[in-house]
C-alpha positions as YAML, in Angstrom:
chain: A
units: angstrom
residues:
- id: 1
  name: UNK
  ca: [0.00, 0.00, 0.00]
- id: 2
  name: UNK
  ca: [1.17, 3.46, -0.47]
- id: 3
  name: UNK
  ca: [-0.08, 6.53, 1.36]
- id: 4
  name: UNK
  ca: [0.30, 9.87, 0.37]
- id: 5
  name: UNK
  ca: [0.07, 12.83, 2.61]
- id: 6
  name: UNK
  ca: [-0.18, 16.63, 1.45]
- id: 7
  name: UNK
  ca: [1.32, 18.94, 4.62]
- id: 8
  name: UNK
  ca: [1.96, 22.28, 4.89]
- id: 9
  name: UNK
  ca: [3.89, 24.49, 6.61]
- id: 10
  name: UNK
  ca: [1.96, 27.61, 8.10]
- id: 11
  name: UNK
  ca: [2.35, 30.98, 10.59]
- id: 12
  name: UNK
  ca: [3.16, 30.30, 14.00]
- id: 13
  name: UNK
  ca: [0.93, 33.37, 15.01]
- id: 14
  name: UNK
  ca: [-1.14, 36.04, 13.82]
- id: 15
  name: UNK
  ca: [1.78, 38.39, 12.80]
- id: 16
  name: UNK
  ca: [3.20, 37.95, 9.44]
- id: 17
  name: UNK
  ca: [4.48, 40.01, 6.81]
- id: 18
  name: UNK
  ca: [2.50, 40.82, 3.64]
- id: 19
  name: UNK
  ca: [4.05, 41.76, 0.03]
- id: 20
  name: UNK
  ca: [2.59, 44.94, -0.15]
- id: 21
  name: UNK
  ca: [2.39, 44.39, -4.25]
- id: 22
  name: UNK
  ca: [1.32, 41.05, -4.76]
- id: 23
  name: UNK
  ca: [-0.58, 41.00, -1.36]
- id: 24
  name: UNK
  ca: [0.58, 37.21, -0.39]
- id: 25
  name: UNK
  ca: [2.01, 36.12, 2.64]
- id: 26
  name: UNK
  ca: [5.63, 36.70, 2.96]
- id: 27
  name: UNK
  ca: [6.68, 33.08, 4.60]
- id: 28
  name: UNK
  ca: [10.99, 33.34, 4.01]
- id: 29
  name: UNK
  ca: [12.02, 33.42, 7.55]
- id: 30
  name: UNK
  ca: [8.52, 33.48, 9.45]
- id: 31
  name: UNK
  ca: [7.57, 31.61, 12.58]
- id: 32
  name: UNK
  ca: [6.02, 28.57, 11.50]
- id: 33
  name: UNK
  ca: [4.65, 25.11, 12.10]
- id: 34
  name: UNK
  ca: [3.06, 22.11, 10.87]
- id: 35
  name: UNK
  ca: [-0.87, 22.39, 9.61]
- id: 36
  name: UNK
  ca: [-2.70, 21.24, 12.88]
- id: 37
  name: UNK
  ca: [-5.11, 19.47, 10.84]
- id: 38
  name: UNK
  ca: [-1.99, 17.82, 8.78]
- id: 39
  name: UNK
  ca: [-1.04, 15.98, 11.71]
- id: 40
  name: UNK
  ca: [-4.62, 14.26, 11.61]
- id: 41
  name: UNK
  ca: [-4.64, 13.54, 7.93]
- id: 42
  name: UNK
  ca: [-0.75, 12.00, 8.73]
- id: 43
  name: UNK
  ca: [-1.78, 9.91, 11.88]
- id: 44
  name: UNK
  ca: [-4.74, 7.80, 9.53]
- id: 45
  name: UNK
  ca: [-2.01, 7.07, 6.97]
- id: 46
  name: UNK
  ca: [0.41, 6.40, 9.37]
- id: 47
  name: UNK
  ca: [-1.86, 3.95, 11.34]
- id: 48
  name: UNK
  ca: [-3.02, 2.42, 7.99]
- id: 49
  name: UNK
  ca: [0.10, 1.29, 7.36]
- id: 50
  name: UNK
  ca: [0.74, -0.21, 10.69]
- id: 51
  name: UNK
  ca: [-2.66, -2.20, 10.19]
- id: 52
  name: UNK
  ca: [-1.77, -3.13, 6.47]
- id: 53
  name: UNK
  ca: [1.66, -2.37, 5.51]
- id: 54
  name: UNK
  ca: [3.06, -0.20, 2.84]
- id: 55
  name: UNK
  ca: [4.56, 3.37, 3.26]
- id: 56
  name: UNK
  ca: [3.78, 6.83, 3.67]
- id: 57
  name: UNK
  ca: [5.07, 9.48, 1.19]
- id: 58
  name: UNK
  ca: [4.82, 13.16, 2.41]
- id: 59
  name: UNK
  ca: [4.76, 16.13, 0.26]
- id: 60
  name: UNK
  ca: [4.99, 20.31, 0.78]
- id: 61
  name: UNK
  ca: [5.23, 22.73, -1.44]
- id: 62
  name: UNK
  ca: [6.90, 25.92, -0.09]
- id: 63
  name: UNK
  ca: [9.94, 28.08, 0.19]
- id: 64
  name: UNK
  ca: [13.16, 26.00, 1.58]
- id: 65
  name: UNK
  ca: [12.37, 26.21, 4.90]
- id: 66
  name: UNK
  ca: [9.31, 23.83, 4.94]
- id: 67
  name: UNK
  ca: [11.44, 21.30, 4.68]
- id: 68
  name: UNK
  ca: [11.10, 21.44, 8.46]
- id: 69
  name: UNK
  ca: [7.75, 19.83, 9.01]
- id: 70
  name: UNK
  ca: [8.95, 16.83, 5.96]
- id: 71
  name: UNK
  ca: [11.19, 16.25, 8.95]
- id: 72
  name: UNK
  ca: [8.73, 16.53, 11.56]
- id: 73
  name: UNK
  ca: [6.55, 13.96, 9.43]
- id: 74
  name: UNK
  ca: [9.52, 11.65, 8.81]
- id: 75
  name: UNK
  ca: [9.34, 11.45, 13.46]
- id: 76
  name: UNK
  ca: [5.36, 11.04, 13.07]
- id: 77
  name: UNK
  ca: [6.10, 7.91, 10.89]
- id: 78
  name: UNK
  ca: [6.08, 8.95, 7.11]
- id: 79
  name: UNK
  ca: [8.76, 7.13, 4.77]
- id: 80
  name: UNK
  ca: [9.73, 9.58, 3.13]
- id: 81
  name: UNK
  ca: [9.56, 13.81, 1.83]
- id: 82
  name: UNK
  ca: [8.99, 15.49, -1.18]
- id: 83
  name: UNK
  ca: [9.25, 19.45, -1.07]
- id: 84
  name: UNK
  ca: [8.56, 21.53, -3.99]
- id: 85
  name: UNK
  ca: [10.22, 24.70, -3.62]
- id: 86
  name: UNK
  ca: [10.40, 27.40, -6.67]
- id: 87
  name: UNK
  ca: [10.08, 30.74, -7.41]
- id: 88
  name: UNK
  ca: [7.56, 29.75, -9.79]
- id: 89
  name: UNK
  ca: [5.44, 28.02, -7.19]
- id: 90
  name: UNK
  ca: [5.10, 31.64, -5.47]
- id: 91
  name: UNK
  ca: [2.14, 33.59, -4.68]
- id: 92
  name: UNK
  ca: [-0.25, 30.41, -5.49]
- id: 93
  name: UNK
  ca: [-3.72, 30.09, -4.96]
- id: 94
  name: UNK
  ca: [-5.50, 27.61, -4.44]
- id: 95
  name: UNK
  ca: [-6.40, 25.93, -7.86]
- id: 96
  name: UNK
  ca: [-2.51, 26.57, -8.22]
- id: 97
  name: UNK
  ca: [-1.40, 24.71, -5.62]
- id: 98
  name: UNK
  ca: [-3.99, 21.97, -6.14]
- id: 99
  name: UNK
  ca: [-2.40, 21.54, -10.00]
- id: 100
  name: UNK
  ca: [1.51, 21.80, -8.59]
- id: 101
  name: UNK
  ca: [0.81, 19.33, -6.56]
- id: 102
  name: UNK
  ca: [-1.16, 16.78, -8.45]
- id: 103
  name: UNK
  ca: [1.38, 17.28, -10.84]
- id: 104
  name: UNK
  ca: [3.93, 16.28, -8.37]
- id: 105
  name: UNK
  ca: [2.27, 13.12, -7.21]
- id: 106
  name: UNK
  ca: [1.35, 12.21, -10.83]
- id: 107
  name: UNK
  ca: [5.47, 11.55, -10.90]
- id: 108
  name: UNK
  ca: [5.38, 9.66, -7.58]
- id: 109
  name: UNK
  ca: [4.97, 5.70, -7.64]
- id: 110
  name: UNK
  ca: [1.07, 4.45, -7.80]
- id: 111
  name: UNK
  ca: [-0.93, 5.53, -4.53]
- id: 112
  name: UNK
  ca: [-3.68, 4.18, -3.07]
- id: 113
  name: UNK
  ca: [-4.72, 7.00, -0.68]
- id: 114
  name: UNK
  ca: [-3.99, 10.38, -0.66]
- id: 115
  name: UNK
  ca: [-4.54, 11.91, 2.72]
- id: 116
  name: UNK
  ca: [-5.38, 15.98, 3.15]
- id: 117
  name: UNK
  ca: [-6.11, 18.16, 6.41]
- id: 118
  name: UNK
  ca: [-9.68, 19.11, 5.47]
- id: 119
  name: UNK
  ca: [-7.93, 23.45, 5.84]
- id: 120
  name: UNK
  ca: [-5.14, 25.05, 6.48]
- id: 121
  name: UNK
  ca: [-5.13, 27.66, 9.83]
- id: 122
  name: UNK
  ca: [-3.97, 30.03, 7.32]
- id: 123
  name: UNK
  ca: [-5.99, 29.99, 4.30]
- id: 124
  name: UNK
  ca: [-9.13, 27.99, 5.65]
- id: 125
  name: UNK
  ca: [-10.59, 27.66, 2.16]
- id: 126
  name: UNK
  ca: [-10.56, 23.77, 2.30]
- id: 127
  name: UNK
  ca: [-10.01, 23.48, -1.35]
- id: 128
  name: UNK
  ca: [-6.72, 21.94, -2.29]
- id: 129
  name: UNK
  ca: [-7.68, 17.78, -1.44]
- id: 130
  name: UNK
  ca: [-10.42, 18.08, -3.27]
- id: 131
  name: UNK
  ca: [-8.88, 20.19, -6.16]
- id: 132
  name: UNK
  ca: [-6.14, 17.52, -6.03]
- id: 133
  name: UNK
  ca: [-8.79, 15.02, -6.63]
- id: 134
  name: UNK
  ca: [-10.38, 16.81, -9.32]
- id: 135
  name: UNK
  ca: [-7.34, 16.85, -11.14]
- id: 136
  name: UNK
  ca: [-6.21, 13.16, -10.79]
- id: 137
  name: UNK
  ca: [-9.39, 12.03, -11.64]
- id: 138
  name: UNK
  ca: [-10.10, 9.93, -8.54]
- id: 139
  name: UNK
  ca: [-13.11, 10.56, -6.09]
- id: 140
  name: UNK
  ca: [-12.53, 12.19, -3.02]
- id: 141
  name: UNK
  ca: [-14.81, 12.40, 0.60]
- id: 142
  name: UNK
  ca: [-14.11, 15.64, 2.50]
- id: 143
  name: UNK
  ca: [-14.44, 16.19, 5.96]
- id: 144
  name: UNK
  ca: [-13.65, 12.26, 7.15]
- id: 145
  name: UNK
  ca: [-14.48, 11.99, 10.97]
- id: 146
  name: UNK
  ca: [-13.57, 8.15, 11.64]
- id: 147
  name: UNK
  ca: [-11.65, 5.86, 8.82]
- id: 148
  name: UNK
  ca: [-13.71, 2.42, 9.47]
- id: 149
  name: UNK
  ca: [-11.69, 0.13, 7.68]
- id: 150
  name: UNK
  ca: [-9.74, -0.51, 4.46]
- id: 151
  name: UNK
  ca: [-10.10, -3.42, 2.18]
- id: 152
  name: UNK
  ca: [-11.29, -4.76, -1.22]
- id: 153
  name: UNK
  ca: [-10.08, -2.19, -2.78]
- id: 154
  name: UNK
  ca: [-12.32, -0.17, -1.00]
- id: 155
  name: UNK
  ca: [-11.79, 2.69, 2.32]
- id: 156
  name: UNK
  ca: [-14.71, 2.75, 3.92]
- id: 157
  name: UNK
  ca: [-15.08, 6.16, 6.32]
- id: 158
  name: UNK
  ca: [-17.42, 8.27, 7.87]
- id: 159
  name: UNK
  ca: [-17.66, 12.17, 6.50]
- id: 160
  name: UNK
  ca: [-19.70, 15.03, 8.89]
- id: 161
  name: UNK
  ca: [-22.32, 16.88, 5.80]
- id: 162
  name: UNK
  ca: [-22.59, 19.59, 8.01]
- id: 163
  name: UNK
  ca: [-26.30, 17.73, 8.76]
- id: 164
  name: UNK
  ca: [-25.36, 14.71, 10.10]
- id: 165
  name: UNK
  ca: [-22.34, 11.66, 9.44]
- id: 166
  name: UNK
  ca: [-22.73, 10.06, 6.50]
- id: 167
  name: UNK
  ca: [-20.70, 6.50, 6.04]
- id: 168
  name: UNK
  ca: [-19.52, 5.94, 2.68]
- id: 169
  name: UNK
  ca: [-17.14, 3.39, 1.26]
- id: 170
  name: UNK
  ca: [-15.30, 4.50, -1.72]
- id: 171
  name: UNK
  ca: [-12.93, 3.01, -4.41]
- id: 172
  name: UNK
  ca: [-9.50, 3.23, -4.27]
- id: 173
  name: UNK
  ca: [-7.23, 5.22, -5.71]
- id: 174
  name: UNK
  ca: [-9.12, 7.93, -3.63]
- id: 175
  name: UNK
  ca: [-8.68, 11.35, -1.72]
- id: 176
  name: UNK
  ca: [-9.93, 11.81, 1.75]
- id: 177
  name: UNK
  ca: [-10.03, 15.17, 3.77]
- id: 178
  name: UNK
  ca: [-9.68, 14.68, 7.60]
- id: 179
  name: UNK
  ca: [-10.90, 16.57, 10.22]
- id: 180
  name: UNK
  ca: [-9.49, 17.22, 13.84]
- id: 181
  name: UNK
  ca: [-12.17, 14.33, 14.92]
- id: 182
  name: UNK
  ca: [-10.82, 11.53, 12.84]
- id: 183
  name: UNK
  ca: [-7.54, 10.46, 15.71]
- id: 184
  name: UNK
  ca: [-5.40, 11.90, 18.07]
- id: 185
  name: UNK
  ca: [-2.07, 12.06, 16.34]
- id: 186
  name: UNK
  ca: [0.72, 10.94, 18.09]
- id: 187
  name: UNK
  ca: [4.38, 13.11, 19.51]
- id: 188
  name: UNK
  ca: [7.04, 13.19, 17.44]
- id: 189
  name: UNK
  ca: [9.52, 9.92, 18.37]
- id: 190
  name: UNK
  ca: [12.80, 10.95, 19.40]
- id: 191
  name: UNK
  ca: [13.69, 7.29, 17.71]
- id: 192
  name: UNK
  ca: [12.57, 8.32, 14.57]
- id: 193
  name: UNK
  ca: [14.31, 11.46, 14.77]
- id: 194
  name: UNK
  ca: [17.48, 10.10, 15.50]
- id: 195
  name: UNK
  ca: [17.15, 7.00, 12.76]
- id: 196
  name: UNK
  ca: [16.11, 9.76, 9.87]
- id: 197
  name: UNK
  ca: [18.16, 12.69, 10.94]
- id: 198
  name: UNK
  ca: [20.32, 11.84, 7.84]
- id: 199
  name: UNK
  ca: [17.92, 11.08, 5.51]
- id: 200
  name: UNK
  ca: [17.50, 13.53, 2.63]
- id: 201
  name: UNK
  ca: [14.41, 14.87, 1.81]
- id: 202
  name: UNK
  ca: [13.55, 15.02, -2.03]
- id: 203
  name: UNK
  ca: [13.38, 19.26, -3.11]
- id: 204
  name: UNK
  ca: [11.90, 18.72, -6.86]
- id: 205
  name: UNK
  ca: [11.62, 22.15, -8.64]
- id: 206
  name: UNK
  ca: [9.43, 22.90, -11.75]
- id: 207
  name: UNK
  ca: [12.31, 21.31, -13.96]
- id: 208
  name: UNK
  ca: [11.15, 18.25, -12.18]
- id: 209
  name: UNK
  ca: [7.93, 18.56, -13.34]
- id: 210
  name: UNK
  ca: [8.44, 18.44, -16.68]
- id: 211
  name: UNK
  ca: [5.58, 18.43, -19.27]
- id: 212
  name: UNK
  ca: [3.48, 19.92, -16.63]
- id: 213
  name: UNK
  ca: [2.12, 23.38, -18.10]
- id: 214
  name: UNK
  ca: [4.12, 26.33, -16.32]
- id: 215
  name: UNK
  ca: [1.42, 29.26, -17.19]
- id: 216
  name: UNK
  ca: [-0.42, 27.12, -14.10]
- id: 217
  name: UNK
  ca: [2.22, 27.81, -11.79]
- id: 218
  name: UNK
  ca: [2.50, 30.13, -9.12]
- id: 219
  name: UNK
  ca: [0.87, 34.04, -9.00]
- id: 220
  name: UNK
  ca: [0.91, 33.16, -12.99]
- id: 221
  name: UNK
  ca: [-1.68, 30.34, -12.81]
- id: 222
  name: UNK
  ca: [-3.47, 31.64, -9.91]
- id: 223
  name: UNK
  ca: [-7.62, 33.06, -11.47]
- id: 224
  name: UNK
  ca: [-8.03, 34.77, -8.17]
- id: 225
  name: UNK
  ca: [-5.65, 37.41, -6.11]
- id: 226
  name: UNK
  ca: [-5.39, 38.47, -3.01]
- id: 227
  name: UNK
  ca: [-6.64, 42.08, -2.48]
- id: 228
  name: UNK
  ca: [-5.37, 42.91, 1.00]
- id: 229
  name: UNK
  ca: [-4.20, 40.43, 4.03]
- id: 230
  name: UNK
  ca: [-4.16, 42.58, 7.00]
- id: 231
  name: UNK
  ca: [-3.90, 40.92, 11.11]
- id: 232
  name: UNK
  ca: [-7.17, 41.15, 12.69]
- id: 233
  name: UNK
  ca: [-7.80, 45.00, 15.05]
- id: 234
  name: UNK
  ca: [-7.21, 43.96, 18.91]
- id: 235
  name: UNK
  ca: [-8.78, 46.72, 20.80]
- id: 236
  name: UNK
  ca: [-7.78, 47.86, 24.25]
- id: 237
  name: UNK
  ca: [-10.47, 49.55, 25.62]
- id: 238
  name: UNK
  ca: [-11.90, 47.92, 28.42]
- id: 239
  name: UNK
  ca: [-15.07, 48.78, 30.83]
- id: 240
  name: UNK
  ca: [-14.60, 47.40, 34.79]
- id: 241
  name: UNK
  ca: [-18.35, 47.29, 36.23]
- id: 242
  name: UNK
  ca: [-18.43, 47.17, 40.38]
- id: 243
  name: UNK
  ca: [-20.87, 46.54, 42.69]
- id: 244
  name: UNK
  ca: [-23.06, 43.84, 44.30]
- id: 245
  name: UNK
  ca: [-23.72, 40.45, 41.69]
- id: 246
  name: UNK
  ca: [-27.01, 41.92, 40.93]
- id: 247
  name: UNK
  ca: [-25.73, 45.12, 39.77]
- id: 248
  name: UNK
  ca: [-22.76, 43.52, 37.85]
- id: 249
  name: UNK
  ca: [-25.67, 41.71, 35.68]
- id: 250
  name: UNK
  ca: [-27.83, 44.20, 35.47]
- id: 251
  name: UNK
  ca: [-24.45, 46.51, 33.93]
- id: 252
  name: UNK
  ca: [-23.99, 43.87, 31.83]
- id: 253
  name: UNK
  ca: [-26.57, 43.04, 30.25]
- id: 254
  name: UNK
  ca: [-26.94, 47.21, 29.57]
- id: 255
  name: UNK
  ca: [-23.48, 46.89, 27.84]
- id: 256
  name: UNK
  ca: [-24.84, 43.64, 26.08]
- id: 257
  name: UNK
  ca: [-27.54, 45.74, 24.30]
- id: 258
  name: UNK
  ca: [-25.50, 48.81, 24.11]
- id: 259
  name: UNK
  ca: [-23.19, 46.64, 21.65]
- id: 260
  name: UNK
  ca: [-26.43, 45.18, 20.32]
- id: 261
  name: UNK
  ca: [-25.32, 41.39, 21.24]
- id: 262
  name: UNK
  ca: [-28.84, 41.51, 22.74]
...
């Protein structure tokens, strides 16, 4: 079996530094971590392949320094890293980034699942799994709450509609989207740090993704641009109310309206 699992590296914290011409993020030498909902979407394939063998491929696409959370997967239990890292990849949306990386794991060997974070903390748009899917031809369940079981050909899993959990078993080669509900993802193991702490991770550029079409690339191939990314206004005002409790409620529910949260 082989298991492929799209990660990404994102802002630490709310502060982060904007191109004030193309209006993307700025990510060269920014705080950052691993996708919290990555390490979901990498626990199921990881525990997959405990249960059934095979091996876990993990792929980024980002400036040099995402390489970091390849190497965090590699301690979480993945095989092996792929980053793709070019100037051309910049400033991507996300039907971009969906085709850049379908592209990339067009050139890896056959999969069987490919596992996604149903969002990213930064971008929340929960569209690259299933614009991966779209483009590889191969159906795809977002928002995966539980993976049942795997066989036949077949991953059976259950998916929140936003009305209720649906269970649905679908053929493989397949995409799934996992959401925060599906595991509990394991630490990192010092073990596997120390047994891969050598091992190169893979940096493919565009020349490695030859016969792919370039215009699709990057700020180039992106339909939709950023206007303005600006950190959210954190007021410091504050009110203190005094008095006995049924005063303090009384003032507070006056504020309440006053703000018209009543």
């Amino acid at each position: 079996m082989h298991f492929v699992v799209c990660i990404k590296q994102v802002p630490e914290g709310t502060e982060v530094d904007i191109d004030p011409e193309t209006g993307v993020l700025r990510r060269e030498g920014a705080d950052a971590k691993l996708n919290v909902y990555d390490t979901h979407a990498l626990e199921a394939a990881v525990r997959l392949k405990e249960e059934l063998g095979g091996t876990v491929t993990a792929v980024s696409m980002g400036p040099p320094q995402a390489e970091a959370v390849l190497r965090e997967a590699l301690m979480l239990g993945a095989d092996s890293g792929y980053l793709l890292s070019d100037r051309v990849f910049a400033g991507a949306d996300t039907l971009a980034t969906s085709y850049t990386l379908a592209e990339a794991i067009r050139r890896l060997p056959p999969f069987d699942v490919i596992f996604c974070g149903m969002q990213t903390t930064d971008g929340d748009t929960a569209q690259v799994g299933p614009g991966i899917a779209e483009l590889l031809n191969i159906p795809h369940v977002s928002y995966v709450t539980r993976i049942r079981e795997m066989r036949a050909g077949a991953i059976a899993v259950d998916a929140d509609t936003g009305y209720g959990i649906q269970t649905l078993r679908v053929k493989l080669p397949c995409l799934v989207t996992v959401t925060r509900a599906a595991n509990q993802p394991r630490l990192p193991s010092y073990r596997l740090k120390q047994r891969t702490k050598d091992q190169p991770v893979t940096v493919w550029t565009s020349r490695h993704l030859a016969g792919a079409d370039r215009s699709r690339f990057g700020l180039r191939g992106s339909p939709t641009q950023v206007e303005r990314i600006f950190p959210p206004d954190r007021p410091t005002t504050r009110q203190m109310l005094a008095g006995t409790p049924d005063e303090l409620s009384a003032g507070l529910i006056d504020r309440l309206r006053e703000w018209r949260f009543l």
